[in-house]
C-alpha positions in Angstrom: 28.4 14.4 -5.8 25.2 13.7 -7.6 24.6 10.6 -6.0 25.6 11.9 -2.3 23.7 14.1 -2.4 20.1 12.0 -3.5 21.8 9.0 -1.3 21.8 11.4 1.8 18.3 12.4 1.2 17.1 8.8 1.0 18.9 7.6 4.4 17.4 10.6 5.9 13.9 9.7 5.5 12.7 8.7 8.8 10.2 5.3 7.0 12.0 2.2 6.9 9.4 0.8 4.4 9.2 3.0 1.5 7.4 2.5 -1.9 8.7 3.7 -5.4 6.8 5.5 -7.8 8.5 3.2 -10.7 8.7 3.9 -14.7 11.9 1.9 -15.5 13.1 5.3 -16.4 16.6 6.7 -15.0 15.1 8.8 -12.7 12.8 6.2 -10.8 15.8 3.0 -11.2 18.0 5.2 -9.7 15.9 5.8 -6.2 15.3 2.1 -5.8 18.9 1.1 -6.7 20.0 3.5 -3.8 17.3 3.0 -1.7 17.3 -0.6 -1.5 20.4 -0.4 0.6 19.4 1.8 3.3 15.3 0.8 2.8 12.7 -2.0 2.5 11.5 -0.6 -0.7 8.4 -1.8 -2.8 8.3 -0.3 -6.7 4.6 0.7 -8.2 4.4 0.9 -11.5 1.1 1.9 -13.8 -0.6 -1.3 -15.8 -3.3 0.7 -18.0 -4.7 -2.0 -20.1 -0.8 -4.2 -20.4 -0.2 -1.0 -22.4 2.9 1.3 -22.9 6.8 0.9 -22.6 7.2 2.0 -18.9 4.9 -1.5 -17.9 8.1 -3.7 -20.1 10.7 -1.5 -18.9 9.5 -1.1 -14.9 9.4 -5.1 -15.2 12.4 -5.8 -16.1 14.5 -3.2 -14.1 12.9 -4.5 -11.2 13.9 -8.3 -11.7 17.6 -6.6 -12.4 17.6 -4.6 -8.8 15.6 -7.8 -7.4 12.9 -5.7 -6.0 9.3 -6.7 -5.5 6.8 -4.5 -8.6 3.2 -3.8 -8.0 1.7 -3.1 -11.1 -1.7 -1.0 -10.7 -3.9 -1.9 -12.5 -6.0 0.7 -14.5 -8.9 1.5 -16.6 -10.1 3.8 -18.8 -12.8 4.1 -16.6 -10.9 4.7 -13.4 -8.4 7.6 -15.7 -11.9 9.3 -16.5 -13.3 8.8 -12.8 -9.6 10.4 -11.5 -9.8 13.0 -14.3 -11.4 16.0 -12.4 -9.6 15.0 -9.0 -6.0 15.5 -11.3 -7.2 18.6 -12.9 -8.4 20.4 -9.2 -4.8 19.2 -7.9 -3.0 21.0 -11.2 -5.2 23.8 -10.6 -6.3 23.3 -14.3 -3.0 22.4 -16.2 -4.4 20.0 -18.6 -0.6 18.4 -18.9 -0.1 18.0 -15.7 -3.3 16.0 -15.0 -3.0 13.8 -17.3 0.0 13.1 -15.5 -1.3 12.9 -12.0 -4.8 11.0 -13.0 -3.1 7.7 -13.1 -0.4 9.0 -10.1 -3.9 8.7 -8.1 -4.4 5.2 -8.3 -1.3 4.0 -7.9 -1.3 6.7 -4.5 -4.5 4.9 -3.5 -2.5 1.5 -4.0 0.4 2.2 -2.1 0.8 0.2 1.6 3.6 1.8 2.7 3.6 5.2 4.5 6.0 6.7 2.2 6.6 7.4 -1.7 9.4 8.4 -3.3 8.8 10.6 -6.5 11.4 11.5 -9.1 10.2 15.2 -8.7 13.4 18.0 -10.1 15.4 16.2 -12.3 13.6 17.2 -15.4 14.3 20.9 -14.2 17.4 20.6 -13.2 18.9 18.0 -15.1 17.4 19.4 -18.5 14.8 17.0 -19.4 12.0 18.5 -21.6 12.6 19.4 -24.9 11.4 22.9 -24.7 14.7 23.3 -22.4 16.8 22.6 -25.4 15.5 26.1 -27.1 16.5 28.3 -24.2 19.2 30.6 -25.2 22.5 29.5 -23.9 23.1 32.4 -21.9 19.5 32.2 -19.9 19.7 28.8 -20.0 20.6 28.1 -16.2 18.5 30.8 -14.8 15.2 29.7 -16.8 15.9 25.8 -15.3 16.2 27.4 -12.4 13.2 29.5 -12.5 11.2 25.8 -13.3 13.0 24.4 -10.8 11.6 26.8 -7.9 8.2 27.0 -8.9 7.7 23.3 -8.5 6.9 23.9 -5.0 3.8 25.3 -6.5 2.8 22.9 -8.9 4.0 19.4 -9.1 5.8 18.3 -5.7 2.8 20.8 -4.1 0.0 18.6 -5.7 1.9 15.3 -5.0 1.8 15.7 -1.4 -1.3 16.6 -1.2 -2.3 13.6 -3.2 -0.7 12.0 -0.8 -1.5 13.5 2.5 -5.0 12.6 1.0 -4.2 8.9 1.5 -2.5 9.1 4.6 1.0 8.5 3.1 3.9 10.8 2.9 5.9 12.0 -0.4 9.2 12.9 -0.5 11.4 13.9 -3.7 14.9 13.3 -2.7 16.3 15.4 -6.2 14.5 18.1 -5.2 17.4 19.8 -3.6 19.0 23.2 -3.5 22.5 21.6 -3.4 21.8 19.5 -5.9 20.7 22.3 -8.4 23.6 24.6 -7.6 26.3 21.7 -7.7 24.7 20.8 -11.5 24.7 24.6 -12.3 28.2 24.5 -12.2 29.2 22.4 -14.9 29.2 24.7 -18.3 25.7 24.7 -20.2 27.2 23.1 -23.3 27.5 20.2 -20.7 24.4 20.2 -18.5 22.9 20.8 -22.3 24.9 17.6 -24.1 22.4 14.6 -25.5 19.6 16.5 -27.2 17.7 13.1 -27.6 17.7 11.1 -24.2 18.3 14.3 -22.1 19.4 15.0 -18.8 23.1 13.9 -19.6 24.8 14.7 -16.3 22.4 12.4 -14.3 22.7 9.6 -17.1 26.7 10.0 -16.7 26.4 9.6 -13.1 24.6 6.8 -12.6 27.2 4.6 -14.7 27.1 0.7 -12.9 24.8 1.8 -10.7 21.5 1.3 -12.9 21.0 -1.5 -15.7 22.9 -0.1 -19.1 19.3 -0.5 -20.6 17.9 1.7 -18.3 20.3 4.5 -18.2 20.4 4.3 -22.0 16.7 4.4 -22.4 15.2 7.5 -24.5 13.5 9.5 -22.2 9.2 9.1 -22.5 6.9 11.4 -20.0 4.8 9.1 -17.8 1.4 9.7 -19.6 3.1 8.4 -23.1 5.6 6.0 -21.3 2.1 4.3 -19.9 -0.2 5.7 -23.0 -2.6 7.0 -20.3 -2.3 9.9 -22.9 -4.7 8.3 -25.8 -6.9 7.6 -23.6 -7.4 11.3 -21.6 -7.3 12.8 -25.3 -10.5 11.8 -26.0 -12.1 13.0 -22.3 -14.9 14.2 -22.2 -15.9 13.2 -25.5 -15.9 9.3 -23.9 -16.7 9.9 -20.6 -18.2 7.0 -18.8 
């Protein structure tokens, strides 16, 4: 059901060409595995500086699916320049623009008039470790909480970023069915695998993603690309 239901929300995007944006991780593999069937898909991937474990990873998953990989290229220089843009779109959540600061170049680099963003599966497959000290019987109703107020944060400020670049962003887990379908399962399940997280979604994509992607410990996208040491030391080091 899991895969329906993020398969039916690919094929329903009215693009033919689509770009990806790619980490290697489960979430992102998973898109372009599905997508390439229904899609012309191209996967974008952040290169700050050759650094980071999503660059290694992103590279090799996409010579497994056979896909073409744009790696964006970024400085230090261009996080710094991006910096206030990121913050102003996170309306000042210092975590989330370090997040988005490099998510704005690779926007800017994009072609294609749509990305795909692996928006919802942190929230409602249980993917931060924060989620892992809920108390079991508020667990569901807190992830779903998270879940619903990414309208207002995250999947708000990504299509905007986008609409600012005349592209389109869609988030094909970000869906009610999907949430209440996952809610089902007892927590002890949707809760199982304290260190790679989000165990439901890594069950279900079994054959469908490479073993060393689905396997992977999960890394958020300003450590997986180490954007993070670098947006530390801002403004200290601005340019």
């Amino acid at each position: 059901m899991i895969i329906k239901i993020v398969e039916d929300n690919i094929k329903s995007i009215p693009e033919n060409e689509i770009a990806i944006s790619f980490s290697g991780g489960v979430d992102s593999t998973l898109l372009a595995a599905l997508s390439k069937k229904h899609k012309k898909v191209t996967l974008y991937t952040i290169n700050y500086e050759e650094k980071g474990e999503d660059l290694q990873y992103a590279r090799k998953a996409a010579q497994e699916l056979n896909l073409p990989l744009v790696e964006v290229k970024i400085t230090k220089e261009e996080l710094f320049s991006n910096y206030p843009y990121a913050l102003e779109l996170s309306k000042g959540d210092v975590v989330k623009a370090h997040v988005l600061a490099p998510l704005i170049s690779l926007v800017k680099a994009v072609e294609e008039p749509a990305i795909l963003f692996g928006a919802g599966t942190e929230e409602i497959f249980m993917g931060y470790d924060r989620h892992y000290h809920f108390p079991k019987q508020q667990l569901k109703q807190k992830l779903r909480e998270e879940y619903q107020a990414l309208k207002h944060n995250e999947i708000e400020a990504l299509t905007k970023l986008c609409q600012q670049y005349n592209k389109k962003a869609y988030f094909p887990y970000y869906d009610d069915k999907l949430l209440e379908y996952v809610q089902s399962f007892p927590e002890e399940l949707i809760a199982k695998d304290t260190e790679r997280k989000k165990h439901l979604l890594r069950e279900a994509v079994k054959g469908l993603v490479p073993e060393f992607v689905r396997t992977r410990k999960k890394k958020a996208l300003q450590y997986g690309t180490k954007v993070a040491d670098a947006l530390k030391r801002y403004p200290a080091e601005q340019a």
